[in-house]
Gaussian input, Z-matrix of N, CA and C with variables (Angstrom, degrees):
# hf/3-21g

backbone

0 1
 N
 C     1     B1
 C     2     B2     1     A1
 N     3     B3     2     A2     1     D1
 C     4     B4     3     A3     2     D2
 C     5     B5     4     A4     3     D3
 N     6     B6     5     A5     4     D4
 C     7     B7     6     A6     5     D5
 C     8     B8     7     A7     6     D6
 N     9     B9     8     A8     7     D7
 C    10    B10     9     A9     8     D8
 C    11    B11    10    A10     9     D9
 N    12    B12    11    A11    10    D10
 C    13    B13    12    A12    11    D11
 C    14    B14    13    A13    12    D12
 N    15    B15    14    A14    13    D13
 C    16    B16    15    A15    14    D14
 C    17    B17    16    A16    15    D15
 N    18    B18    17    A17    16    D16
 C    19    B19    18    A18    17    D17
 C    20    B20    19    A19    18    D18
 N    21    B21    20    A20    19    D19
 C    22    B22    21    A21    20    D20
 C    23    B23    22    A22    21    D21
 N    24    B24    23    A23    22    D22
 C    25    B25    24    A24    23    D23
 C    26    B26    25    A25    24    D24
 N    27    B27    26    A26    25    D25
 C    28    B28    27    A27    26    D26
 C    29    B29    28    A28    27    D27
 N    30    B30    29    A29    28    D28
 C    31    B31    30    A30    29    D29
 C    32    B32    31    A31    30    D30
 N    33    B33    32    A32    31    D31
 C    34    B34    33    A33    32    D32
 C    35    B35    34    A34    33    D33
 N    36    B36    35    A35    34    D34
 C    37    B37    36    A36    35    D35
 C    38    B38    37    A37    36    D36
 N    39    B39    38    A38    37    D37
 C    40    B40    39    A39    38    D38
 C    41    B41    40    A40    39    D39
 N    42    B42    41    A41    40    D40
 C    43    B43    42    A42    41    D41
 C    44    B44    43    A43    42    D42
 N    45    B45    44    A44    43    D43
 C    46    B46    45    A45    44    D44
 C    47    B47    46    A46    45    D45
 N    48    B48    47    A47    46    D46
 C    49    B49    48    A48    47    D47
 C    50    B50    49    A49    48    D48
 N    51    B51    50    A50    49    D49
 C    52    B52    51    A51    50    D50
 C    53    B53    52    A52    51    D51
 N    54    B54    53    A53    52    D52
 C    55    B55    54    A54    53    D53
 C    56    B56    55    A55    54    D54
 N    57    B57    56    A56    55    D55
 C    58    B58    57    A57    56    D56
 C    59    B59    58    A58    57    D57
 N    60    B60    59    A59    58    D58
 C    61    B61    60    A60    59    D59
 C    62    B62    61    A61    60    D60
 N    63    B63    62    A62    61    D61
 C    64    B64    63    A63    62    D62
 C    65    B65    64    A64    63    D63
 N    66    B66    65    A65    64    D64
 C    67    B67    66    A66    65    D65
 C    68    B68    67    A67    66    D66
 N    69    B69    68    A68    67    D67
 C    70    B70    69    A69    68    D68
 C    71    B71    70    A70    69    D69
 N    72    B72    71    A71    70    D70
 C    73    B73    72    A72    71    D71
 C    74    B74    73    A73    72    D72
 N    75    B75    74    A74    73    D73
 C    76    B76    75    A75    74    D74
 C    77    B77    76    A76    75    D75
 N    78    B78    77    A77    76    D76
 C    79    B79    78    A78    77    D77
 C    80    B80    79    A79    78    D78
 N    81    B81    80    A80    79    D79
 C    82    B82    81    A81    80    D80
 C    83    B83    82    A82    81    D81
 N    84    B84    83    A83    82    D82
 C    85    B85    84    A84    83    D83
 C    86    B86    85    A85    84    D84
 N    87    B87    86    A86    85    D85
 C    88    B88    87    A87    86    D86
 C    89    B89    88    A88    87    D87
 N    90    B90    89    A89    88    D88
 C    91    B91    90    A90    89    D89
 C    92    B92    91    A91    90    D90
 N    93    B93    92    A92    91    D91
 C    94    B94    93    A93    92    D92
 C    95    B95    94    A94    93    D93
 N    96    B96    95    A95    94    D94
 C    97    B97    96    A96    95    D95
 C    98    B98    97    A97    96    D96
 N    99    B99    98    A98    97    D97
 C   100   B100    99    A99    98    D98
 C   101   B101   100   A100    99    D99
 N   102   B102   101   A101   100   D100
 C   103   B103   102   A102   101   D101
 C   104   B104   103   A103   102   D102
 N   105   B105   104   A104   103   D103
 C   106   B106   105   A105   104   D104
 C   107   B107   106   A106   105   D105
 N   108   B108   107   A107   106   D106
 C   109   B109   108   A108   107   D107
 C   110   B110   109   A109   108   D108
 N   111   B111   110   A110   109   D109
 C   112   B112   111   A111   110   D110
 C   113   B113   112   A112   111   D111
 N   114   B114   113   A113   112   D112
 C   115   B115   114   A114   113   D113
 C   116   B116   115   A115   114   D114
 N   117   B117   116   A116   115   D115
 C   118   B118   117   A117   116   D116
 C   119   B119   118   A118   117   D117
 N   120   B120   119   A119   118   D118
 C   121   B121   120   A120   119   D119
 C   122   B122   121   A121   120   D120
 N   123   B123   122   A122   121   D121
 C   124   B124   123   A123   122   D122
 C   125   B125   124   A124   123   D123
 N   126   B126   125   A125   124   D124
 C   127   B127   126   A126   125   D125
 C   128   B128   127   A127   126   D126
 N   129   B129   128   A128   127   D127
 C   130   B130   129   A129   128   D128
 C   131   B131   130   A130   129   D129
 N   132   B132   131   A131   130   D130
 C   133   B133   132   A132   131   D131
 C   134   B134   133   A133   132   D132
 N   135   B135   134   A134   133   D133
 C   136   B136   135   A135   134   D134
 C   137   B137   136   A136   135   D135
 N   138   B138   137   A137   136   D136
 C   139   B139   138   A138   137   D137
 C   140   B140   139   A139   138   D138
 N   141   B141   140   A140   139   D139
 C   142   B142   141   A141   140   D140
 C   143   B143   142   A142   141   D141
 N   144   B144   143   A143   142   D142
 C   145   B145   144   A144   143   D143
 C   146   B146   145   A145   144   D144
 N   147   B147   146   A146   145   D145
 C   148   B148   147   A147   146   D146
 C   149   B149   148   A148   147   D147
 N   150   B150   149   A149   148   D148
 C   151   B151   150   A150   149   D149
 C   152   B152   151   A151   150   D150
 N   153   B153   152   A152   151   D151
 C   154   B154   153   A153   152   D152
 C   155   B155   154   A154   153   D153
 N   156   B156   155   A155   154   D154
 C   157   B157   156   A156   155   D155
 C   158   B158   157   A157   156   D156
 N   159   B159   158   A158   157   D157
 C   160   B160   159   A159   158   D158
 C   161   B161   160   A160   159   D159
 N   162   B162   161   A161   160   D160
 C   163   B163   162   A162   161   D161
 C   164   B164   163   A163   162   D162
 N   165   B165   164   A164   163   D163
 C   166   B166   165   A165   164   D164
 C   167   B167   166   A166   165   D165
 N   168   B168   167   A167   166   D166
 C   169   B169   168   A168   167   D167
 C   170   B170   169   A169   168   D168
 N   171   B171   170   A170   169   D169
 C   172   B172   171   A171   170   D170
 C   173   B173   172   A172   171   D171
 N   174   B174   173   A173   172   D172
 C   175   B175   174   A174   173   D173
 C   176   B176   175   A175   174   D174
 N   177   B177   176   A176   175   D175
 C   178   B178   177   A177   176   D176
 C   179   B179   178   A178   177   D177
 N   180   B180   179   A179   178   D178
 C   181   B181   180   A180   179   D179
 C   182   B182   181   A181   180   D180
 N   183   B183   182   A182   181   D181
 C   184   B184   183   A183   182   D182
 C   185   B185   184   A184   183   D183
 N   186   B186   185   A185   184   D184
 C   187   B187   186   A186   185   D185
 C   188   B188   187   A187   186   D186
 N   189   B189   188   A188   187   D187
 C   190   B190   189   A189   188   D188
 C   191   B191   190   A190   189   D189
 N   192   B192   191   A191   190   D190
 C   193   B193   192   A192   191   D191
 C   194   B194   193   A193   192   D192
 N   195   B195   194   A194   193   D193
 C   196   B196   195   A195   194   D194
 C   197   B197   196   A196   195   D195
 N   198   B198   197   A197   196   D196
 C   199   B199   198   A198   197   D197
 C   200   B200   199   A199   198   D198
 N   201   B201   200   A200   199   D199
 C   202   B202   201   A201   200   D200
 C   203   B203   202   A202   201   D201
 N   204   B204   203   A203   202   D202
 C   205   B205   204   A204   203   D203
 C   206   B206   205   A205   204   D204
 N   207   B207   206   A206   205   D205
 C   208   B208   207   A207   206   D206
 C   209   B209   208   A208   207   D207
 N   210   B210   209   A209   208   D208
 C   211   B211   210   A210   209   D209
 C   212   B212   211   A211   210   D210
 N   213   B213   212   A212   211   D211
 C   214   B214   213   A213   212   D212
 C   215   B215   214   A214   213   D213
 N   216   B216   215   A215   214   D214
 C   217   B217   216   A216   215   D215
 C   218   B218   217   A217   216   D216
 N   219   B219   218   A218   217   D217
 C   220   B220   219   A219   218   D218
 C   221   B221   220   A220   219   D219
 N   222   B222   221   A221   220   D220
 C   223   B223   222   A222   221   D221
 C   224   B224   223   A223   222   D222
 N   225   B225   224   A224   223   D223
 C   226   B226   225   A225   224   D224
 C   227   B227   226   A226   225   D225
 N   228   B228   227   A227   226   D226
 C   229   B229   228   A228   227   D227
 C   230   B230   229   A229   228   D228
 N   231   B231   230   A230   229   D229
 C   232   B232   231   A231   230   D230
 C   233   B233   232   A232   231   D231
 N   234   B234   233   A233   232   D232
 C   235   B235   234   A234   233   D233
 C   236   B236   235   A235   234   D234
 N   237   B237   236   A236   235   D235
 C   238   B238   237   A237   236   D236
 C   239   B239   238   A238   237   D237
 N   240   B240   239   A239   238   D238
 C   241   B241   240   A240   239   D239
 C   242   B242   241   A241   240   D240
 N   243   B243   242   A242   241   D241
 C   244   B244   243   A243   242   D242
 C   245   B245   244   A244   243   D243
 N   246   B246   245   A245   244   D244
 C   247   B247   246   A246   245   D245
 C   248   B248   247   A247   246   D246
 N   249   B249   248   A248   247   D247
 C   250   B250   249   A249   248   D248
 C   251   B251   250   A250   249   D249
 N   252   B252   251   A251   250   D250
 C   253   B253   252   A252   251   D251
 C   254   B254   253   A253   252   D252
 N   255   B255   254   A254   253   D253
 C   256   B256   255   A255   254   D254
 C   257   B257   256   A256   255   D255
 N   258   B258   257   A257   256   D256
 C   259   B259   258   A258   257   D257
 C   260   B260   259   A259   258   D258
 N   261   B261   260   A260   259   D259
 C   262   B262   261   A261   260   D260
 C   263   B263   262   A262   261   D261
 N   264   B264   263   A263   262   D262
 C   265   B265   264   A264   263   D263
 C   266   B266   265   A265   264   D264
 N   267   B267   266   A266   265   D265
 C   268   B268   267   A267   266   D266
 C   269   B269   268   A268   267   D267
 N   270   B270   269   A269   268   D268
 C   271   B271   270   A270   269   D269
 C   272   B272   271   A271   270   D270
 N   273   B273   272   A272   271   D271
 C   274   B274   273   A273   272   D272
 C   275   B275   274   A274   273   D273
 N   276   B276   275   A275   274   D274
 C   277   B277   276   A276   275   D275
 C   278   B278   277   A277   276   D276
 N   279   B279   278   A278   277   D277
 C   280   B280   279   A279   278   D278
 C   281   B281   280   A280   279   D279
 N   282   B282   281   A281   280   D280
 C   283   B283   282   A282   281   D281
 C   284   B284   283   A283   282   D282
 N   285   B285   284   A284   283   D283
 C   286   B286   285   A285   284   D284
 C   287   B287   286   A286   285   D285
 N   288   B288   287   A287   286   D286
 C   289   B289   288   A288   287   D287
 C   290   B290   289   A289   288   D288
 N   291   B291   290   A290   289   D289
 C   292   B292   291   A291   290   D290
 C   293   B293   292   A292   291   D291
 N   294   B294   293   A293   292   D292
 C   295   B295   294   A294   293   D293
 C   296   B296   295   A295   294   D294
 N   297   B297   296   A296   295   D295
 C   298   B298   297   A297   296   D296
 C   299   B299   298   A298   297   D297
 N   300   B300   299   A299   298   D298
 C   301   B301   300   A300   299   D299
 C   302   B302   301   A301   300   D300
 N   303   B303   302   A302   301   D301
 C   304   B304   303   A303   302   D302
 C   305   B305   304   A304   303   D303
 N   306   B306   305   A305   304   D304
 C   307   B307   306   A306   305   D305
 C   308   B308   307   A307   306   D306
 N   309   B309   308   A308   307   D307
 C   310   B310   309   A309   308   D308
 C   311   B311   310   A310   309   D309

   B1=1.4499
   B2=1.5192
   B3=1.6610
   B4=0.7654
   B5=1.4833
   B6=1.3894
   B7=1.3583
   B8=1.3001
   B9=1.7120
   B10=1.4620
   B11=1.4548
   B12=2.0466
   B13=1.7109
   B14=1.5165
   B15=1.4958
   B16=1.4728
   B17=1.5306
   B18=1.0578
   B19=1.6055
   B20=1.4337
   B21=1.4499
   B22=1.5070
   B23=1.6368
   B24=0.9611
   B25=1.6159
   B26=1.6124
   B27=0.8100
   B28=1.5825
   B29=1.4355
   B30=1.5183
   B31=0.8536
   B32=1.7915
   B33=1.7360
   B34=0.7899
   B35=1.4675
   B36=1.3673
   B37=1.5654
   B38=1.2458
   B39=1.2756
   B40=2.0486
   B41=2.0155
   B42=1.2090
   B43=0.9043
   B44=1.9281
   B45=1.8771
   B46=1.5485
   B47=1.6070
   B48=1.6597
   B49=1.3400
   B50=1.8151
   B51=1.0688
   B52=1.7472
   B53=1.8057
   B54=1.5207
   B55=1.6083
   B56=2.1221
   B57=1.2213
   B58=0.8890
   B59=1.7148
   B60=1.3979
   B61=1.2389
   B62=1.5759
   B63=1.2122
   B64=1.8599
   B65=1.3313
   B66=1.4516
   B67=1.3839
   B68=1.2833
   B69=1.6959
   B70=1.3973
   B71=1.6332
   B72=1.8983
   B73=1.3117
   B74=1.6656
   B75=1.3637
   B76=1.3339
   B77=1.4263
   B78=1.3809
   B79=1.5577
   B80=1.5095
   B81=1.7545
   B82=1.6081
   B83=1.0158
   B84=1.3847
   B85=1.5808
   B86=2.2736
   B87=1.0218
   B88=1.7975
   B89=1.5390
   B90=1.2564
   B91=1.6099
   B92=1.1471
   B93=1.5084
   B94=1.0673
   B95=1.6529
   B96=1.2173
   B97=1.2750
   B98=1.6326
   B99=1.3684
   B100=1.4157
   B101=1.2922
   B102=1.4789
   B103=1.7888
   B104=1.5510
   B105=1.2027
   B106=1.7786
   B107=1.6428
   B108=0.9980
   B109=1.1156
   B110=1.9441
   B111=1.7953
   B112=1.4892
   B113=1.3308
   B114=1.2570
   B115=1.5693
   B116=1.6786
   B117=2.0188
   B118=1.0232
   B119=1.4327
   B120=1.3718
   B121=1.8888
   B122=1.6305
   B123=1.7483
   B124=1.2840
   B125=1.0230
   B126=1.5451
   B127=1.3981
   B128=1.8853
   B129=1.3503
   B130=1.3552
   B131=1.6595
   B132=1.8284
   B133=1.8514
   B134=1.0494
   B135=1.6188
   B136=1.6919
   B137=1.8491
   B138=1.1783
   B139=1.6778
   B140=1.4728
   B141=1.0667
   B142=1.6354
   B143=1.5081
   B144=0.9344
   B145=1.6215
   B146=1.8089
   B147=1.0538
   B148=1.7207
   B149=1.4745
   B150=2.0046
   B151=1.7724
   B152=1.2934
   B153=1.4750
   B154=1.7157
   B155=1.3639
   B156=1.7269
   B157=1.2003
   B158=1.3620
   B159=1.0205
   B160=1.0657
   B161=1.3713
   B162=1.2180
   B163=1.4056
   B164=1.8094
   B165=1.6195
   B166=0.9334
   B167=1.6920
   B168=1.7335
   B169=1.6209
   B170=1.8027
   B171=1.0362
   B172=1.9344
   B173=1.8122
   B174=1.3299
   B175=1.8545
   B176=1.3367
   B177=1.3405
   B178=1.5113
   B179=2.0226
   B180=1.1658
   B181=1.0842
   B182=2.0238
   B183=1.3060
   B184=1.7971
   B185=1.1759
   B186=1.5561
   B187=1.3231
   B188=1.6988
   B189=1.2832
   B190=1.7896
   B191=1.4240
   B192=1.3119
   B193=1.9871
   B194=1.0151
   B195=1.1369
   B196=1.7680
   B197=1.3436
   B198=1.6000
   B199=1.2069
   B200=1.7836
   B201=1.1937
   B202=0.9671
   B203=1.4045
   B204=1.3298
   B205=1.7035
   B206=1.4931
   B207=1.5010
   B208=1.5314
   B209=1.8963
   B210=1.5806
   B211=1.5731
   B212=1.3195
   B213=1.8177
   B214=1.3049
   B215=1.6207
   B216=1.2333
   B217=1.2393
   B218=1.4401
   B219=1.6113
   B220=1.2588
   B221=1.7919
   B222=1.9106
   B223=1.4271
   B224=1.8524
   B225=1.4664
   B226=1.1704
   B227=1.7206
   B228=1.6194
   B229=1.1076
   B230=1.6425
   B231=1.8661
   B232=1.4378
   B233=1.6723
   B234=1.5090
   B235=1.1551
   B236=1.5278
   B237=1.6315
   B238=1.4233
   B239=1.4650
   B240=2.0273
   B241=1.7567
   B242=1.4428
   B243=1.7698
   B244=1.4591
   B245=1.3180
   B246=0.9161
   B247=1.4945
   B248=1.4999
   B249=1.4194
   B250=1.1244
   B251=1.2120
   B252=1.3360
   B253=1.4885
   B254=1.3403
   B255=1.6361
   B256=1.6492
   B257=1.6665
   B258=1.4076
   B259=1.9729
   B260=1.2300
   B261=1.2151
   B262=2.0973
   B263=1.6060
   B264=1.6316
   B265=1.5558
   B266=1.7774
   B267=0.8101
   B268=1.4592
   B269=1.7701
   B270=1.3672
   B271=1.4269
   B272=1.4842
   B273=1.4271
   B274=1.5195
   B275=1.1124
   B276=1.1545
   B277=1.5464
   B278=1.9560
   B279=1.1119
   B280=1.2152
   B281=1.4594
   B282=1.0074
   B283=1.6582
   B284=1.5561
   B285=1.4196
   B286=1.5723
   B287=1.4176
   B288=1.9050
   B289=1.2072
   B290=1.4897
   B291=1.2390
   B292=1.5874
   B293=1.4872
   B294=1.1434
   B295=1.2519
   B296=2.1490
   B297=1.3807
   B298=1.6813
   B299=1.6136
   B300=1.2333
   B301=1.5975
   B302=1.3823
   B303=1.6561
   B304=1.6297
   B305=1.4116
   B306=1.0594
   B307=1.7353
   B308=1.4605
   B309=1.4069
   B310=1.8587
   B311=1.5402
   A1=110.05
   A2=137.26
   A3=143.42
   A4=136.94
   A5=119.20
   A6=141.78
   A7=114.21
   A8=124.99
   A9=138.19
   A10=112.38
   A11=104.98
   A12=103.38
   A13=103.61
   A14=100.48
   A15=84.98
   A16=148.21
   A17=98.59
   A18=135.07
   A19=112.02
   A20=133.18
   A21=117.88
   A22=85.46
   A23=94.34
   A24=111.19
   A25=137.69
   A26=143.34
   A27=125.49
   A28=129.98
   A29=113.65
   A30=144.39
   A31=118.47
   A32=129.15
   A33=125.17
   A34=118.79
   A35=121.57
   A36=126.50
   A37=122.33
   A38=107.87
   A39=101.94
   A40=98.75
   A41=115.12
   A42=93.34
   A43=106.87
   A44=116.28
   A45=91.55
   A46=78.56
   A47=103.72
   A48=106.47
   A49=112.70
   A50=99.32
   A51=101.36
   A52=103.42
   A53=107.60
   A54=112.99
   A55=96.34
   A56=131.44
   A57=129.28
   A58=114.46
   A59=134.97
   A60=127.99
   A61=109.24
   A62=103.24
   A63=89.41
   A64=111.58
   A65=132.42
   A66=145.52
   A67=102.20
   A68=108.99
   A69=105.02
   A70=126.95
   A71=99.36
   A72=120.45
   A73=115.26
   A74=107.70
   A75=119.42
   A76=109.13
   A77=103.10
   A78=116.11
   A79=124.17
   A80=115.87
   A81=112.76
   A82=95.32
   A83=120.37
   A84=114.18
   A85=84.11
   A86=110.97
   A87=94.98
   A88=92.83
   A89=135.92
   A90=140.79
   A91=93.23
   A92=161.09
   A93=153.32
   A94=106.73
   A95=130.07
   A96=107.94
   A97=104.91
   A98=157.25
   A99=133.44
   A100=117.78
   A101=113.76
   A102=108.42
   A103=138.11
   A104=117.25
   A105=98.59
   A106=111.33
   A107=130.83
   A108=128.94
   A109=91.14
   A110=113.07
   A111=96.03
   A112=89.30
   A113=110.53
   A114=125.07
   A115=81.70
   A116=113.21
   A117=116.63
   A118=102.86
   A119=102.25
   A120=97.59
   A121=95.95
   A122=139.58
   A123=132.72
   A124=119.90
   A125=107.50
   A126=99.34
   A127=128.21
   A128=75.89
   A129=90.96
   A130=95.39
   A131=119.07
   A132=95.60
   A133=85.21
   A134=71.99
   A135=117.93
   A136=111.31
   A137=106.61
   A138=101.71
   A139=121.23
   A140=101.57
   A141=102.66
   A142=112.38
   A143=108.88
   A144=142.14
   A145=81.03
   A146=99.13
   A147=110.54
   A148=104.39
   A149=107.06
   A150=87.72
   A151=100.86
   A152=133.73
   A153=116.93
   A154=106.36
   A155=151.79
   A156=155.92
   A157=128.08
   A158=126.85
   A159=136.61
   A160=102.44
   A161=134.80
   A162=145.68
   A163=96.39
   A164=99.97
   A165=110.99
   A166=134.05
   A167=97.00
   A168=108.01
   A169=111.07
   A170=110.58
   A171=117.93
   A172=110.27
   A173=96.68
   A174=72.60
   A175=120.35
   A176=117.93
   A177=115.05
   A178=97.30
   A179=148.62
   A180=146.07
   A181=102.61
   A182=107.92
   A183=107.25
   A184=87.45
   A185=105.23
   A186=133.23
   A187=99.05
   A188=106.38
   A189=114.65
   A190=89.29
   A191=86.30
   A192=97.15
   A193=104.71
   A194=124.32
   A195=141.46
   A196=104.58
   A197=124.16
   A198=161.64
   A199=130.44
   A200=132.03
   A201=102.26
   A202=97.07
   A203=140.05
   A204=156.69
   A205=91.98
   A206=114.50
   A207=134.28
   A208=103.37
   A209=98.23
   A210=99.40
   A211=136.32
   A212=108.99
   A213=130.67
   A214=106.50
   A215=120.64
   A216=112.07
   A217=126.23
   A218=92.36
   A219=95.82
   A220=141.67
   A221=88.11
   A222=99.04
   A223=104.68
   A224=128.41
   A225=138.77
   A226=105.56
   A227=118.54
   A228=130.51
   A229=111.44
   A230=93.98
   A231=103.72
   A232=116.98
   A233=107.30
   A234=135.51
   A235=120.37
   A236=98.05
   A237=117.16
   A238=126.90
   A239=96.95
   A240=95.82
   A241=105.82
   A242=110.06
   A243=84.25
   A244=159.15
   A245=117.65
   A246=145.22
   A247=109.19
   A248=125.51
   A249=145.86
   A250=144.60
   A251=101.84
   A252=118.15
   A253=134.47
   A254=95.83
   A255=127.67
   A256=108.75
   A257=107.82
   A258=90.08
   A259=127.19
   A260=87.04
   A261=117.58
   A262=98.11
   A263=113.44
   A264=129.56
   A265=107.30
   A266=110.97
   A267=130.78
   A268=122.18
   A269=109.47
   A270=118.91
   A271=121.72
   A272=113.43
   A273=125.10
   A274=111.45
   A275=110.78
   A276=125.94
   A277=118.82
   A278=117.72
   A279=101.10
   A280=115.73
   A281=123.34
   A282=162.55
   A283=128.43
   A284=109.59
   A285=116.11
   A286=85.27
   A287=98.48
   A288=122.46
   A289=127.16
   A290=118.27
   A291=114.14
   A292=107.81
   A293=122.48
   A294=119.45
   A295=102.06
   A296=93.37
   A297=121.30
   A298=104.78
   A299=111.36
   A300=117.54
   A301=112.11
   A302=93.75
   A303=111.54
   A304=102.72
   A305=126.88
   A306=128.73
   A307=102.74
   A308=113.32
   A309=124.24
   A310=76.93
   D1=115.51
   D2=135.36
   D3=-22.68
   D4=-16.69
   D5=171.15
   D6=-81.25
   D7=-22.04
   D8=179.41
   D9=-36.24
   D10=-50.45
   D11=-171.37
   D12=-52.74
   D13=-50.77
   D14=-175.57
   D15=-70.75
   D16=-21.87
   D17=170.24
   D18=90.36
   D19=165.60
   D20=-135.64
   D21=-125.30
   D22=156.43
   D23=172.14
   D24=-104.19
   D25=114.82
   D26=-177.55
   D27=-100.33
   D28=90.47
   D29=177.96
   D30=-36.37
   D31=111.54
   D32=173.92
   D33=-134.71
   D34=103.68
   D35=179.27
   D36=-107.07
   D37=143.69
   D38=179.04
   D39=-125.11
   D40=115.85
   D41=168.32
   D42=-134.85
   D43=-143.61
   D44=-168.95
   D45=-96.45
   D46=173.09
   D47=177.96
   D48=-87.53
   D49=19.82
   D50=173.51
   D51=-81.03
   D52=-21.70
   D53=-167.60
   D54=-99.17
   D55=-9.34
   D56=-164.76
   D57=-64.73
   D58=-17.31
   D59=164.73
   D60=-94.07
   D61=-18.69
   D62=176.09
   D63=-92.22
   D64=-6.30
   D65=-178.23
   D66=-78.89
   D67=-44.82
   D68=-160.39
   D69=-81.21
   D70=-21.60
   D71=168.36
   D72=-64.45
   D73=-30.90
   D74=178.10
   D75=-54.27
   D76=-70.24
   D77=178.96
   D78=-66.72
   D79=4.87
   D80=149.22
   D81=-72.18
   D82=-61.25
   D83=-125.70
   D84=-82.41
   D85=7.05
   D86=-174.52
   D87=-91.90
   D88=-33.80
   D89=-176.81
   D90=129.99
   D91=32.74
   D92=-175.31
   D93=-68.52
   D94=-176.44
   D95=-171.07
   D96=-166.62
   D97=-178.77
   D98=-158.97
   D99=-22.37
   D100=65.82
   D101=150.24
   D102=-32.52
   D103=123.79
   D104=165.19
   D105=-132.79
   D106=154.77
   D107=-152.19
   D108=-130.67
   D109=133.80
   D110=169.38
   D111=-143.15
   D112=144.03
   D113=-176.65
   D114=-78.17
   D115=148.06
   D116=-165.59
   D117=-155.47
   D118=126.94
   D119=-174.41
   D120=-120.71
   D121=127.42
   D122=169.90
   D123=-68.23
   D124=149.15
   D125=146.75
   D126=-139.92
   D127=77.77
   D128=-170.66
   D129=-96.55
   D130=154.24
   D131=161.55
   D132=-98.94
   D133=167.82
   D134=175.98
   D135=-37.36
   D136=-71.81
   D137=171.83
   D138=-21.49
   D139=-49.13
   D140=-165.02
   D141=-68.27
   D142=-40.69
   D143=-172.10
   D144=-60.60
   D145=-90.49
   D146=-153.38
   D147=-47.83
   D148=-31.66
   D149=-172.85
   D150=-82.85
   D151=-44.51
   D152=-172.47
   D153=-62.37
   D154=-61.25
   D155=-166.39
   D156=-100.05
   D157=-19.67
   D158=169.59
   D159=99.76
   D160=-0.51
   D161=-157.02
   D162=-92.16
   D163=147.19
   D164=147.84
   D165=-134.91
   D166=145.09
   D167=-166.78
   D168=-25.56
   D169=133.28
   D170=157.37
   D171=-110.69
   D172=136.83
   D173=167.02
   D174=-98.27
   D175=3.43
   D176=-158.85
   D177=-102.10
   D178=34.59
   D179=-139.85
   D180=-106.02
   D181=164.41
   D182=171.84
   D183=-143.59
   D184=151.40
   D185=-173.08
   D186=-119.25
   D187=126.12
   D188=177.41
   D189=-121.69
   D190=134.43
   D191=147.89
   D192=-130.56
   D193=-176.00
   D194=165.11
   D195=165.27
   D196=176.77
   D197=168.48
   D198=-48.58
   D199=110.43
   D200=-164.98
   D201=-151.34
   D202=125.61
   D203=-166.44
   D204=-70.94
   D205=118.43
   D206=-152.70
   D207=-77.37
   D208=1.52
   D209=162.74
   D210=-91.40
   D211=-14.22
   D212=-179.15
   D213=-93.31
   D214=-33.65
   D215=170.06
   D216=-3.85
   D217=-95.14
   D218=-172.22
   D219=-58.33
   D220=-14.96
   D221=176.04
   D222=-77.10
   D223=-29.21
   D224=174.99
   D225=-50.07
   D226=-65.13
   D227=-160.04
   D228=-57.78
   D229=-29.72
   D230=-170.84
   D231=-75.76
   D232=-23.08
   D233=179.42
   D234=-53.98
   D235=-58.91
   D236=177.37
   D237=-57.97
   D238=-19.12
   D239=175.91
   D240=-85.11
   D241=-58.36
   D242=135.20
   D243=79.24
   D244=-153.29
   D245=-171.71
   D246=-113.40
   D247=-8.71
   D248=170.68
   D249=-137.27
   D250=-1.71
   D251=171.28
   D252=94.64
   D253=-32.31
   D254=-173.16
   D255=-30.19
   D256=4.10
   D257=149.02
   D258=-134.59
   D259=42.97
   D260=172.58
   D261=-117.69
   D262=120.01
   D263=152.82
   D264=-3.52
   D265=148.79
   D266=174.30
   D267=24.57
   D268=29.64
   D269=167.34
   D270=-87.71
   D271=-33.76
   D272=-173.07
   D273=170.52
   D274=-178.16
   D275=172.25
   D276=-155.91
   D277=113.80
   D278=172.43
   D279=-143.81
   D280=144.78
   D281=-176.63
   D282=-113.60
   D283=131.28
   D284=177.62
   D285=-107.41
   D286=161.92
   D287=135.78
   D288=-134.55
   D289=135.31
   D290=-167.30
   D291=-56.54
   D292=139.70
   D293=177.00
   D294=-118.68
   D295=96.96
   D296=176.28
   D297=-45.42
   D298=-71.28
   D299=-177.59
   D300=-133.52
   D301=144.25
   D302=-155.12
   D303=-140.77
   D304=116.97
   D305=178.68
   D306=-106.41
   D307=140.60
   D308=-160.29
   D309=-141.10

């Protein structure tokens, strides 16, 4: 992987599944890289939700992760507010975590 200098990211988004084909075209064309897609219903309550985020529960939601070269990140994340809103209440949510060591 050519993405190594930079080091890779692991990509985790939840959003509703009405956005799931325009999300997913997004994240070819950004370099994203083993996508997986899981249809996802919470179950978190409502309280919890609304006092840490302000968010409230959906049940119909998909969870993507995948791969992502730790230089695109941030242009991705910036994208999603965006082109997607993702820093308006109940559109999405997404999160990296560095991923240190990786065996291919």
């Amino acid at each position: 992987m050519s993405e190594a200098k930079y080091g890779v990211d692991y990509l985790t988004l939840i959003t509703g599944r009405n956005k799931k084909d325009e999300i997913l075209k997004f994240l070819l064309s950004s370099g994203c890289h083993l996508i997986d897609l899981v249809y996802a219903k919470g179950s978190v309550k409502t309280g919890y939700f609304k006092d840490m985020l302000g968010l409230v529960p959906e049940e119909k939601k998909i969870m993507i992760t995948c791969l992502i070269a730790g230089n695109l990140t941030d242009h991705l994340l910036e994208q999603l507010v965006k082109q997607f809103n993702f820093d308006k209440p109940n559109t999405g949510i997404a999160f990296v975590v560095p991923v240190d060591r990786l065996t291919v």
